[in-house]
PASEKOL-714390 format. One record per residue (C-alpha): z, x, y. Coordinates in Angstrom, 3 decimals, m for minus. Layout:
REM residues N
- Z | X | Y .
...
REM end
This chain:
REM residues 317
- m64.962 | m157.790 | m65.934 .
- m65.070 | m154.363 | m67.404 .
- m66.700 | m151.782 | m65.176 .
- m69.697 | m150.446 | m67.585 .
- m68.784 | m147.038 | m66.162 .
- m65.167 | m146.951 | m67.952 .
- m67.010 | m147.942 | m71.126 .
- m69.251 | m144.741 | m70.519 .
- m66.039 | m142.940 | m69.394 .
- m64.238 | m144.167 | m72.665 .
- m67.489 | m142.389 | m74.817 .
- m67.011 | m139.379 | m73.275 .
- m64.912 | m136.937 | m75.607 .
- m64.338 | m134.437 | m72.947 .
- m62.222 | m136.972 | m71.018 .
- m58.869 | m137.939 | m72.036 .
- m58.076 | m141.502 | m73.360 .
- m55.900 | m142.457 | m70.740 .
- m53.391 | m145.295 | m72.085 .
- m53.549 | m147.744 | m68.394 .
- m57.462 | m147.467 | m69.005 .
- m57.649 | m148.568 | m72.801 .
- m54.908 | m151.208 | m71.714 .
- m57.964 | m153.223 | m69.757 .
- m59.447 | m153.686 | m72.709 .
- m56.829 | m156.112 | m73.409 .
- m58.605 | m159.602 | m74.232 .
- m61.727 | m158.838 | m73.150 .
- m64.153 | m160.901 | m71.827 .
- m67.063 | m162.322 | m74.262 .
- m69.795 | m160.916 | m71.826 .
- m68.175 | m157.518 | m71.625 .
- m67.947 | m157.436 | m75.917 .
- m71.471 | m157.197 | m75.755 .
- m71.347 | m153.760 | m73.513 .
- m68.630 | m152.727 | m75.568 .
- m70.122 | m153.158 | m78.383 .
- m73.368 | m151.176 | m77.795 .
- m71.346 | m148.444 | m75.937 .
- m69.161 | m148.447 | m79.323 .
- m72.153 | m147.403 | m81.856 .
- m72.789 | m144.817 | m79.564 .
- m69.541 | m142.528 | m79.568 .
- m68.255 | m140.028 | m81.694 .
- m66.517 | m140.792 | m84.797 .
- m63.428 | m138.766 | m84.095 .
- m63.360 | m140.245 | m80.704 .
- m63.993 | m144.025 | m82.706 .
- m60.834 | m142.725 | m84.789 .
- m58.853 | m142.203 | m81.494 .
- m59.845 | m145.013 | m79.948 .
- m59.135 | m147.671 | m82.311 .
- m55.620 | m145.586 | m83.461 .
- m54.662 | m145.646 | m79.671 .
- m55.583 | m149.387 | m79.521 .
- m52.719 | m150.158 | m82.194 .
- m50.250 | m148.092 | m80.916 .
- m50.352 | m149.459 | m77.396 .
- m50.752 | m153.114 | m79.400 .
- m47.508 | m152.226 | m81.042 .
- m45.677 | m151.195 | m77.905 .
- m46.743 | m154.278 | m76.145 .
- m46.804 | m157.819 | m76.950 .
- m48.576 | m158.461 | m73.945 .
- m51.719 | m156.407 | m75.318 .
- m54.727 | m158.161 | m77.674 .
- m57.133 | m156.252 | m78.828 .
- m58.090 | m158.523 | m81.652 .
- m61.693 | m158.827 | m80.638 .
- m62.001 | m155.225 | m80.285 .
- m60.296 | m155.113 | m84.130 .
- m62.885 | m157.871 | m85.696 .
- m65.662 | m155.852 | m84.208 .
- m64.475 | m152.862 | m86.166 .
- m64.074 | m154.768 | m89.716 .
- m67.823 | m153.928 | m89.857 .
- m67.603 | m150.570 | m88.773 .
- m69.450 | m147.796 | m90.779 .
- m66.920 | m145.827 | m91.512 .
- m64.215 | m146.698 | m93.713 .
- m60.891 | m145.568 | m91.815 .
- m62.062 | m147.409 | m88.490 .
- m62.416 | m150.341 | m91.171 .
- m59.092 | m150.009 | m92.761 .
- m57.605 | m149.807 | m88.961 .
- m58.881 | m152.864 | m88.051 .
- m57.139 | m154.765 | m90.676 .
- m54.204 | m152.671 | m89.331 .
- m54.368 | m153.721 | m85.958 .
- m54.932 | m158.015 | m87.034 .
- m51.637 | m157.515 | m88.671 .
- m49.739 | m159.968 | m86.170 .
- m52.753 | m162.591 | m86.552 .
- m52.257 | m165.389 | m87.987 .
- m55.501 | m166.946 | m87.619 .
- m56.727 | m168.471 | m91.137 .
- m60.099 | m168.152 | m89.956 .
- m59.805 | m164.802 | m91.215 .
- m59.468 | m165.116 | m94.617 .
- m62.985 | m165.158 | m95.577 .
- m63.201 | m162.001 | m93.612 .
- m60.676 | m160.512 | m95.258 .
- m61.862 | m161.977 | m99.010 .
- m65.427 | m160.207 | m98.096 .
- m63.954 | m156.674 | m97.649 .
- m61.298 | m157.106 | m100.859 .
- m64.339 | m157.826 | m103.200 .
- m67.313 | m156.084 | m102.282 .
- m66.264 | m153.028 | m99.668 .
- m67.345 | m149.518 | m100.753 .
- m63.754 | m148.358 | m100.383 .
- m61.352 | m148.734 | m102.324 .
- m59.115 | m147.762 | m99.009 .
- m60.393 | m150.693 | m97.297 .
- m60.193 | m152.571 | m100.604 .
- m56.306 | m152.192 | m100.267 .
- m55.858 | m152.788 | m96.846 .
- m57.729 | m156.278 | m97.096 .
- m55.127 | m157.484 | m100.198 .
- m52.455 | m156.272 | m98.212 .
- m53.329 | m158.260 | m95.482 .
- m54.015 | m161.390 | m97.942 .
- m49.988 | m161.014 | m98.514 .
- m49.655 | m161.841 | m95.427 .
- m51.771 | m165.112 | m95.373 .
- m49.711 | m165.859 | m98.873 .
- m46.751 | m165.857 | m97.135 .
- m47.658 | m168.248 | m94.470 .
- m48.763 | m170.657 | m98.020 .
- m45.597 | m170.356 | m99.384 .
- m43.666 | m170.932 | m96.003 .
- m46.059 | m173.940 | m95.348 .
- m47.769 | m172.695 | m92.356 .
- m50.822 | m173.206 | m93.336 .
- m52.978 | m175.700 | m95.555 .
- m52.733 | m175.478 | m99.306 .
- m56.690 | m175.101 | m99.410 .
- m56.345 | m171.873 | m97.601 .
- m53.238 | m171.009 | m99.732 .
- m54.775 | m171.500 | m103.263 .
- m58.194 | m169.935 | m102.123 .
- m55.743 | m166.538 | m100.930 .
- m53.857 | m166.707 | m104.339 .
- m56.735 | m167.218 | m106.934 .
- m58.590 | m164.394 | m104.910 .
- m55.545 | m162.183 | m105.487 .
- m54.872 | m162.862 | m109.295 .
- m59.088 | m162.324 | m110.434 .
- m58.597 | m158.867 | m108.177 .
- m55.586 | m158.446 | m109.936 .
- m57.275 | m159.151 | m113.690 .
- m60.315 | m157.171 | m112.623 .
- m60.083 | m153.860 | m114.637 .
- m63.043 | m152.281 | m112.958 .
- m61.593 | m152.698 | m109.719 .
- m59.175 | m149.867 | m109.000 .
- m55.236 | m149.834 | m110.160 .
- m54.310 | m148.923 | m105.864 .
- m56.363 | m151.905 | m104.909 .
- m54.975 | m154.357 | m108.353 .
- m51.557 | m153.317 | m107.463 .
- m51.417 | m153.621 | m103.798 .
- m53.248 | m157.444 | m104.611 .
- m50.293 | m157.799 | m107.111 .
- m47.379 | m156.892 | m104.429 .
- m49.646 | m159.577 | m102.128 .
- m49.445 | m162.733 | m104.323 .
- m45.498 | m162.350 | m105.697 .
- m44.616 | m164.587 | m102.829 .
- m46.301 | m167.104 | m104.374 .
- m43.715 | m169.251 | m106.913 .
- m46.373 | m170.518 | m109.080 .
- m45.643 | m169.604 | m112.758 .
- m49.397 | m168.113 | m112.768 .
- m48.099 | m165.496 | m110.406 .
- m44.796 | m164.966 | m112.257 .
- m47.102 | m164.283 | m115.845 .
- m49.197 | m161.843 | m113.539 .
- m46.158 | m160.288 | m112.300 .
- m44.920 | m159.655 | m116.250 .
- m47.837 | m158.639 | m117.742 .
- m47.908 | m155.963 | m115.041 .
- m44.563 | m154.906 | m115.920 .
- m45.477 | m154.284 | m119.559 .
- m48.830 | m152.718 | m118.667 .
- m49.119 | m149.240 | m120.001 .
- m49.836 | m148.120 | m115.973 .
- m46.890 | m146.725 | m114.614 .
- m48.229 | m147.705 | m110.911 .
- m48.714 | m150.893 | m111.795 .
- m45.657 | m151.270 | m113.570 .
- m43.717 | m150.028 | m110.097 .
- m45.607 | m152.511 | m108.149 .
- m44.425 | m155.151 | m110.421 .
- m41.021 | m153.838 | m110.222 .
- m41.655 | m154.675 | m106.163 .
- m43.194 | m157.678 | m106.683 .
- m40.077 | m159.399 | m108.828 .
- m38.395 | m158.452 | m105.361 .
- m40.714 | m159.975 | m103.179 .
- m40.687 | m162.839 | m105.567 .
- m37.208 | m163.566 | m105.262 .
- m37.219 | m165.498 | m109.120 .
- m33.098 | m164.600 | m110.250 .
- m34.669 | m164.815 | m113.483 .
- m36.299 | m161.224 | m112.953 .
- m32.732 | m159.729 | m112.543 .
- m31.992 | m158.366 | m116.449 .
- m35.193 | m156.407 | m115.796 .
- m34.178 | m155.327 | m112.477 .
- m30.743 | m154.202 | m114.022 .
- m32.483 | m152.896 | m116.595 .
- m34.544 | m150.441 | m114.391 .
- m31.809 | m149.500 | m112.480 .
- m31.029 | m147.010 | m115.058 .
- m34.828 | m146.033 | m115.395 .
- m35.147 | m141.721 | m115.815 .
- m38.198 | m141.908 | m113.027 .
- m36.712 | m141.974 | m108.986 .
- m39.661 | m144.206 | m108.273 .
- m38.605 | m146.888 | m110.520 .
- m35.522 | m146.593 | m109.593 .
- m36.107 | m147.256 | m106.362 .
- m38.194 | m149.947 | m106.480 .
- m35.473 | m151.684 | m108.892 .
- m32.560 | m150.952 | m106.276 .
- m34.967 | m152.627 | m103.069 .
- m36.352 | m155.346 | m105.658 .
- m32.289 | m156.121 | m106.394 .
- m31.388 | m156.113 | m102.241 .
- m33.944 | m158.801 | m101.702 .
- m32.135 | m161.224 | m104.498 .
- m29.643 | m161.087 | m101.749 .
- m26.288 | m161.671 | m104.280 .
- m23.083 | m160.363 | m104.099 .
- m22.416 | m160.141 | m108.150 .
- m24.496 | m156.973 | m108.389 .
- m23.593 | m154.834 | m105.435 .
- m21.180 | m153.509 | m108.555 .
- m24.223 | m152.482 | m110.551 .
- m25.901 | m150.854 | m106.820 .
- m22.822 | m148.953 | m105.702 .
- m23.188 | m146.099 | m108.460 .
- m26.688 | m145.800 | m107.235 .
- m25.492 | m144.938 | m103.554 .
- m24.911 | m141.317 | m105.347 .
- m28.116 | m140.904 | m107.059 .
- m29.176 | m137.367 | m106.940 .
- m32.371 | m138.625 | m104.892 .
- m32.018 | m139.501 | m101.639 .
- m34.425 | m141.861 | m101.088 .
- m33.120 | m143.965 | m103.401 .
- m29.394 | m143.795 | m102.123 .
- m30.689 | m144.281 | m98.763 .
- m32.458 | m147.936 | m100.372 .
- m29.450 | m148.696 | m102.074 .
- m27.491 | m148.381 | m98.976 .
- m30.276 | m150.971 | m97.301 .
- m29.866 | m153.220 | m100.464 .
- m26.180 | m152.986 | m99.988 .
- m26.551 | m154.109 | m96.032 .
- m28.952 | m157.033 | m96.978 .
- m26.568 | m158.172 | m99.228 .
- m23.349 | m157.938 | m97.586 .
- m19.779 | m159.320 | m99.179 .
- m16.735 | m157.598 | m98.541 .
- m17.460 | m154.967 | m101.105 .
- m20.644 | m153.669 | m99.842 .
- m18.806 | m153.885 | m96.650 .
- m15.677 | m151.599 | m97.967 .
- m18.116 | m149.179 | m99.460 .
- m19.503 | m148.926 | m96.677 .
- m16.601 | m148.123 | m94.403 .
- m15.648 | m145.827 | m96.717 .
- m18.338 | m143.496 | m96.425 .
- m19.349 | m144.257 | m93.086 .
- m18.258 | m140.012 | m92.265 .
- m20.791 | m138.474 | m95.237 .
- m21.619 | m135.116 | m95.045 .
- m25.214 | m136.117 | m94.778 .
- m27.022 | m137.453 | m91.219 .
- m29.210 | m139.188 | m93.184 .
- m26.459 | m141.251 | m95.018 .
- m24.836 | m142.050 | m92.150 .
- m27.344 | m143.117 | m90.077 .
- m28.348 | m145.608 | m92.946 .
- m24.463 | m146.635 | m93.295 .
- m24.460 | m147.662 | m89.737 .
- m27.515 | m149.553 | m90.043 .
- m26.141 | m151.486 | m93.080 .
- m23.012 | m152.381 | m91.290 .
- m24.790 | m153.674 | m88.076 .
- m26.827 | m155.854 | m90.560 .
- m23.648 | m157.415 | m92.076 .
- m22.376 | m157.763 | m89.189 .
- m25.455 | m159.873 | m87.619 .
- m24.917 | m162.029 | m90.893 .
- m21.533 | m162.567 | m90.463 .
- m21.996 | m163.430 | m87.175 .
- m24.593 | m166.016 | m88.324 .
- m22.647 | m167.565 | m90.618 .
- m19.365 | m168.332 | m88.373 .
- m21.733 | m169.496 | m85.767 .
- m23.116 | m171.470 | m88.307 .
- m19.635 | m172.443 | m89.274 .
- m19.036 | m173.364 | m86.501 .
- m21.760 | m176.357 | m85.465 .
- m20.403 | m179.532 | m85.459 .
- m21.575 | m181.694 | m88.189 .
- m25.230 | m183.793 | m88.342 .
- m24.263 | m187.121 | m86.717 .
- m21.473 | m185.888 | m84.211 .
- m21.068 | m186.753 | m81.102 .
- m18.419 | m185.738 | m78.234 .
- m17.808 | m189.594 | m78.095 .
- m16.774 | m189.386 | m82.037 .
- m19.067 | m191.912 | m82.225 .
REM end
């Protein structure tokens, strides 16, 4: 149990948080909560702000930390970044219990912050749909939730496009329309989010448009095509990525050399090589990174290769 004197201690902005300290609060106890709770209303918001910041950091360092409580508690905080944080710090659960939670804050929270934070985290919970993980009741409620926020012109175009980049893992052909009528919307941000969201996706039939863009005038868009085309994952257009690898912005030769890693194939993997000595740290660093990821695939696939088939037995039975 929580000593209520380290929950006093923890108010108190002329102490330091002190990381071993905040780490007790690790699955707390349901009769300490209730200290914790009324201790919470109490403090400072900048020390709130620290708090809960602190709370996902050491969450993030640790898989041996839950503060999950702590984070539901703060989905009804009163101030909108300690909201947003909470959805933060849930990221890793996958507890469909949530959803309504998360529902509530997408559609009627003041901000439009916490707005996009909540659809975010809704992409998450479509994800587990479309991988099967949990129950198609859950799934549909998650993706119809998504599209009306998505079709909802008073809502606002951060919190319809981050709700659009949340439901392209869904392969219904509702959610490919959504994903088109995006990209022909007169919005430029929601027009890059659809560019993302053909990635995410993962329909081949997006790919003239992705080849398309990859030409676009804007970096942005160009970017988005270049990561949207790494996620299709095949080898017949790392010839249409490698000119990109020289764009004259870095960020998107830097995702063009990420595309080029996910992808693999022996001629991502000579371009690589080849420039594995830029001029450029930042190049480099990303070459190397590309490389170790082809080389994790090809590692999978020869141990893959390498299993004996389905029915074998060392008796050759």
């Amino acid at each position: 149990m929580l000593a209520k004197g380290f929950i006093a201690e923890m108010a108190d902005i002329h102490r330091p948080l002190v990381n071993s300290y905040l780490a007790d609060l690790s699955q707390m106890a349901p009769e300490d909560l209730s200290d914790y709770d009324q201790t919470w209303k109490t403090i400072d918001l900048k020390r709130r702000r620290e708090i809960i910041t602190r709370l996902i950091e050491l969450a993030a360092d640790s898989a041996e930390l839950d503060f999950d409580l702590i984070f539901k508690k703060c989905l009804t905080d009163p101030d909108a970044d300690i909201r947003s944080e909470a959805i933060e710090g849930l990221w890793e659960n996958e507890d469909p219990s949530l959803i309504p939670s998360f529902i509530d804050l997408l559609n009627t929270d003041p901000s439009e912050k916490v707005q996009a934070s909540a659809a975010i985290m809704l992409g998450r919970f479509a994800l587990m749909a479309e991988l099967g993980t949990i129950g198609p009741r859950n799934g549909n409620l998650v993706g119809q939730v998504l599209l009306a926020v998505i079709d909802d012109n008073s809502k606002a175009v951060e919190v319809r496009r981050r709700a659009l980049e949340a439901v392209a893992i869904l392969s219904t052909q509702q959610v490919k329309e959504t994903i088109k009528n995006a990209y022909k919307s007169r919005d430029e941000r929601l027009m890059v989010s659809a560019i993302y969201a053909m990635g995410r996706n993962c329909d081949p039939n997006w790919m003239p448009l992705l080849l398309k863009e990859l030409d676009n005038h804007d970096a942005e868009i160009r970017y988005e095509a270049v990561s949207a085309c790494g996620e299709m994952g095949t080898e017949e257009i790392v010839s249409y990525l490698l000119p990109l690898a020289n764009d004259p912005d870095l960020d998107v030769c830097l995702a063009t050399i990420e595309a080029l890693g996910k992808i693999g194939g022996n001629k991502a993997k000579r371009y690589l090589h080849e420039n594995s000595t830029d001029s450029s740290e930042a190049i480099r660093d990303a070459i190397e990174q590309a490389l170790a990821e082809i080389e994790l695939q090809d590692d999978v696939t020869l141990s893959q290769m390498s299993l004996p088939p389905r029915g074998h037995n060392d008796k050759g039975e």
